[in-house]
N, C-alpha and C positions, 0 to 999 in steps of 0.2 A: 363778056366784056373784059378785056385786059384792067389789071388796077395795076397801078409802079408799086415799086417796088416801096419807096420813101413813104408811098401814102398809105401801106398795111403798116409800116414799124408806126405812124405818127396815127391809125386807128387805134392798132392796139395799146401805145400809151394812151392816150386819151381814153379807151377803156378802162387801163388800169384806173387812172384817175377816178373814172366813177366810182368804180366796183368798190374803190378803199377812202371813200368817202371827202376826197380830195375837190369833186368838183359840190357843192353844193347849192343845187338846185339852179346855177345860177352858170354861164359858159363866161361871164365877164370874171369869175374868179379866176385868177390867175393860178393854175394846180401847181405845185412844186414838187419835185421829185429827190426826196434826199437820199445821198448815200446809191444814188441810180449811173454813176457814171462806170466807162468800162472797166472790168475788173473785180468790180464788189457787186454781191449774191443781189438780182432783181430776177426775176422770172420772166420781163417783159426781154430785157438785154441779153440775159441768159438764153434764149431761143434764137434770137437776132444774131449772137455772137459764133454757136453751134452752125447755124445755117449758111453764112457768108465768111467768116473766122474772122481773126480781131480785129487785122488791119482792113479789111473790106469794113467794118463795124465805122470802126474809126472814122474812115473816111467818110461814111453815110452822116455821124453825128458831127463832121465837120461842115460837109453838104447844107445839114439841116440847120446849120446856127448860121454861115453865110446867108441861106434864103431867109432867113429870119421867121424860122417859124419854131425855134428852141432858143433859148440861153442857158448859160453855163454860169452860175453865182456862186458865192460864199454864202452860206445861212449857216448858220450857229457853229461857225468853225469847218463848216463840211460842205465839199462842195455838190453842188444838186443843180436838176435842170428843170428849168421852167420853161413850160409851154405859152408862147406867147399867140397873143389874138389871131394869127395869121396862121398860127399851128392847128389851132384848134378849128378853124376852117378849114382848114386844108381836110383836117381828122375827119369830119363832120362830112361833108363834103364826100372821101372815100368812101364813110360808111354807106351812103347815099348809095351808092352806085353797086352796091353789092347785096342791100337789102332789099331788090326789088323782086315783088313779090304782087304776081292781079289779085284783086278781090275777088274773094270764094261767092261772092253774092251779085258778082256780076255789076255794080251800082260803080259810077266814075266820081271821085273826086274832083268840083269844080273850082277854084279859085280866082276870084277876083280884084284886082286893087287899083287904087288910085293914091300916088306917092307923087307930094308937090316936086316940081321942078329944083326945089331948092336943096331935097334928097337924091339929084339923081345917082351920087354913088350907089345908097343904099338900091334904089331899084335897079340899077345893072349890078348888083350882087344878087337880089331877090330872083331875077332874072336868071340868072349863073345856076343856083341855088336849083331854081323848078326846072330847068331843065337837066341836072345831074339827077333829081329825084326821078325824072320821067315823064315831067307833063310837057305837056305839047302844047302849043301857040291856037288859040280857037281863033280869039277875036287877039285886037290890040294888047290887053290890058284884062284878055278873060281869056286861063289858061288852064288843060282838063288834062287825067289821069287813071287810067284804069287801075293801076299801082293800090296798093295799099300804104300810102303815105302819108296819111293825115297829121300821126302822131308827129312824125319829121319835121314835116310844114309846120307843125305849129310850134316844135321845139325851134325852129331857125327863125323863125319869128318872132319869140319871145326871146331869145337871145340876142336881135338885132334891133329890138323894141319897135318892132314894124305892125305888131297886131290890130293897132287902130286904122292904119291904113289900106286893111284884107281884109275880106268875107271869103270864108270855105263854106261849098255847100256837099251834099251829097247827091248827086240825082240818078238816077236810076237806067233814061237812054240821054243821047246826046241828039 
């Protein structure tokens, strides 16, 4: 499966952010990235910069603050970028798509939900969301995957505060 280009640089920040304790526990913390713009020592930009060269870089982190999925701020005198909500979907989102992987045990991830009318953003993202991960439309609103993505589903859920509204089960045939 092809992944863009934009959406490996906006993984692999968004890893960063993990790995250095930037996001915790939590996708609504907004991570900031100081001392990350081109030019000065980052490991994440350092790769990106090597791979495409500066002005291709440029243009990418220009790309990415028009789409609105970075900003570019002042924090304590220095300027750093922040991944905004839309970035980190987007992150989320590309990891999806690259970490699929069937279950060794043969058994299908089922998920179910019912999300009132009043949320139907959140469920045409829920929506967006299981089918990047892999699962496939059973019924209406009961949707199944051989994938190994339970832990996903449940981090996209608890990040969009949707958990009340879904049952995951595990079943074994379909």
């Amino acid at each position: 499966m092809k992944t863009f280009f934009t959406d490996k640089f906006l993984r692999d920040v968004h890893g960063f952010f993990q790995k250095t304790n930037f996001v915790a526990g939590s996708l609504f913390v907004y991570p900031t990235m100081r001392n990350c713009l081109p030019g000065i020592k980052n490991p994440v930009f350092e790769k990106y910069q090597k791979e495409k060269g500066m002005r291709e870089f440029n243009k990418l982190i220009y790309y990415l603050k028009v789409k609105g999925y970075i900003k570019v701020k002042n924090l304590e005198n220095k300027r750093g970028i922040m991944l905004t909500k839309n970035g980190v979907n987007r992150a989320i989102k590309a990891s999806f798509k690259l970490d699929k992987k069937r279950r060794s045990d043969g058994k299908w991830v089922m998920l179910i939900f019912d999300i009132p009318e009043k949320y139907r953003r959140s469920r045409s993202m829920l929506r967006g969301a299981l089918r990047s991960l892999g699962y496939k439309i059973y019924q209406q609103s009961v949707w199944i995957s051989p994938y190994d993505v339970s832990e996903r589903t449940e981090q996209f859920l608890q990040s969009h505060d949707l958990e009340k509204y879904v049952k995951i089960f595990l079943i074994e045939e379909i």
